[in-house]
N, C-alpha and C positions, 0 to 999 in steps of 0.2 A: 861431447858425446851425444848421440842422437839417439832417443830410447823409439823401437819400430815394433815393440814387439811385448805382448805381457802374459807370462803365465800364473795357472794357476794350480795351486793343489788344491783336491775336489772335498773329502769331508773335514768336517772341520772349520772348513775354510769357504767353498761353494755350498754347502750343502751340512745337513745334520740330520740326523732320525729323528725322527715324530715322536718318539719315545723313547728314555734310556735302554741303550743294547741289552742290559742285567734287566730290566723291565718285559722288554720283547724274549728273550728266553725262557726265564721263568714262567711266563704265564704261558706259551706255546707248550714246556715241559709240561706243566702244571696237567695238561690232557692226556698225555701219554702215563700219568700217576710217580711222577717224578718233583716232590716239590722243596724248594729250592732259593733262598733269598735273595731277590734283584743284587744284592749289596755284594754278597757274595758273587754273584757270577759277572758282577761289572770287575771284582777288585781282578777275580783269575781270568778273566777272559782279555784285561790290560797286560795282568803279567803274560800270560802265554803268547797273544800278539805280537808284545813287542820281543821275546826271543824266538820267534816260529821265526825260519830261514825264509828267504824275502822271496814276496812271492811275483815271481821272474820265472817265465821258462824257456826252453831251446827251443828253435821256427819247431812248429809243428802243423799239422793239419787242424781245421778250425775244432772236429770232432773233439782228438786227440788234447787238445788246448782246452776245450770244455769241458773234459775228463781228468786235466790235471788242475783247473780251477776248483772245480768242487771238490776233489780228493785235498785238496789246501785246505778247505776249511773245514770241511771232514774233520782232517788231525786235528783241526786247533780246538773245535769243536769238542769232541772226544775226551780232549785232557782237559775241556773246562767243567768237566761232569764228570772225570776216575774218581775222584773222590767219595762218589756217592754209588761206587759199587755198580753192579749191576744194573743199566736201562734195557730194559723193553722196550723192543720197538724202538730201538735208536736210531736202523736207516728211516724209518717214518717221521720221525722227530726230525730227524737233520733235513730229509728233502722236505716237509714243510719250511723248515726256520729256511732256507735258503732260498726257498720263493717265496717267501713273504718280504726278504729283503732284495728281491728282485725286481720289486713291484716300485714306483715309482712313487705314489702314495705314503709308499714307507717312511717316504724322505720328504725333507722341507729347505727353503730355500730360505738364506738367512734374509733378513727386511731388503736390503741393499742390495741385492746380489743383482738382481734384474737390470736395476737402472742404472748401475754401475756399469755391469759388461758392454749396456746399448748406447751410452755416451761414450767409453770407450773406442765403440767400431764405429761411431758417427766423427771421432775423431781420426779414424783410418788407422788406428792402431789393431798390431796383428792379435786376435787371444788364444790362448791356447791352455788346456787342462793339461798336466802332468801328475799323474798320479800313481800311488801304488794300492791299486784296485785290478778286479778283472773284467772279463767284459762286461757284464750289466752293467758297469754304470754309463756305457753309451746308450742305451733304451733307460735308466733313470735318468742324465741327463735330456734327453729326448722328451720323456714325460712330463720332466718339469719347466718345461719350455724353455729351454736355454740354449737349442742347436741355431737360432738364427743370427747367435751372439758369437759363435764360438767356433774358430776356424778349426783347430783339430783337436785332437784326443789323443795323448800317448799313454798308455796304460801299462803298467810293469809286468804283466801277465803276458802281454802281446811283446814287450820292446826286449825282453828277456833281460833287463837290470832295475833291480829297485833302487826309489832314492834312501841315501844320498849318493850314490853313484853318480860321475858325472857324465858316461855315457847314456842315461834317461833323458837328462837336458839337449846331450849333444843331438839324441835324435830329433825331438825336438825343432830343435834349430834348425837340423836338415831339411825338414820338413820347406820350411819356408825359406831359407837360402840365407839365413841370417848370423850375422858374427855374434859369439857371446857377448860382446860389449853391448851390441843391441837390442838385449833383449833382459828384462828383470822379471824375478819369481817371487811370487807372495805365497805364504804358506805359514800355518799355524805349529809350525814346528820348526824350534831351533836347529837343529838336528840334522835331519832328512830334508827339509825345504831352506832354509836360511841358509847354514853352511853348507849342503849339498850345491845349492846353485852357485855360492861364492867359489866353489872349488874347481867347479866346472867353466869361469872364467862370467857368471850372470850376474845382477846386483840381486842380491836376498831378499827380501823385505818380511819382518815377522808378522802376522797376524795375533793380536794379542788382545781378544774381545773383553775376557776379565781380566783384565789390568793387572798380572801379579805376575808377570815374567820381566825382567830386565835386560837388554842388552846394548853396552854404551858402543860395540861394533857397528852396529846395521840399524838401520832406520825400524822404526817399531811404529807400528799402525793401531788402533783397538776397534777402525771398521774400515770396509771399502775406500768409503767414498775419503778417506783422508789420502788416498793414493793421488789425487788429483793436485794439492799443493805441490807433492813432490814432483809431479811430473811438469810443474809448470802450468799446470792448470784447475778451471775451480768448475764442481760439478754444476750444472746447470739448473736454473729455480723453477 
């Protein structure tokens, strides 16, 4: 089997906030006279996350599409602060916190991430983001210099399926004309990136930087550059 092709999911995995998410709300809230512990809005802004319906939608016009992204996190938004009754000034609250995490600055790039993706395409393998994000993160990846690494972008907002569906991969794939066998996804989730891509006919790979997930299925990584054994090759000194 000839591997042409390597995706990635974007946080988590390319990328991470500068500061925990329960950190960046709170203290944003904190202005608006809403206050609030980091702890607390990490634990409910997880839980809400992960059962908010995935965020995918039908072809729309680009407007329309960036009126149904922020209406996304809007709601998610919303229910991570019912608890606390009444905010003031919550559309003010929400469209700051939403450009603040629009900003590219907001995010950091894990150590490896760079020299990883650039040995990659110096090896002429294809890269590609898969993610379930919306648009910003093609102007955060942009900012943080990683478009000259990085052949596409499919994002669940735009592709209208989140992972683990395996119509996200399939696009994908279409993109550069490639069979699933050809192509493996690295992702810091069992879940949505591992099983999602195995299902969709990719090889998985877990990303698993602290060390405390298991899986004797799929090959398990705890940084980048350990991709390179697997592929048959060793990153460069």
């Amino acid at each position: 089997m000839t591997i042409k092709a390597i995706f990635f999911d974007a946080a988590g995995t390319l990328i991470n906030t500068t500061r925990p998410v329960g950190e960046s709300y709170a203290s944003i809230a904190k202005k608006y006279g809403v206050e609030v512990a980091p702890e607390e809005v990490t634990r409910r802004f997880r839980e809400f996350f992960c059962s908010a319906p995935p965020l995918a939608f039908a072809p729309a016009t680009p407007e329309e599409l960036q009126a149904k992204e922020r209406q996304w996190w809007k709601d998610l938004v919303r229910r991570v602060f019912e608890i606390h009754g009444s905010f003031n000034h919550f559309e003010d609250y929400f469209s700051e916190l939403f450009a603040y995490f629009s900003r590219a600055e907001s995010w950091s790039l894990y150590p490896e991430v760079a020299e990883t993706l650039k040995s990659l395409k110096e090896r002429e393998f294809t890269v590609c983001v898969v993610s379930n994000f919306d648009s910003r993160l093609l102007k955060i990846l942009q900012g943080l210099g990683l478009n000259p690494w990085i052949d596409s972008v499919v994002i669940s907002s735009r592709a209208g399926f989140a992972k683990p569906a395996p119509e996200i991969f399939h696009k994908a794939l279409a993109l550069h004309n490639l069979e699933p066998r050809e192509a493996i996804h690295v992702g810091d989730s069992l879940g949505k990136d591992v099983l999602g891509a195995s299902a969709a006919g990719l090889g998985g790979i877990l990303l698993d930087r602290a060390g405390k997930m298991t899986s004797a299925a799929f090959p398990r990584i705890g940084s980048l550059e350990e991709l390179f054994p697997i592929l048959g090759s060793a990153l460069p000194i």
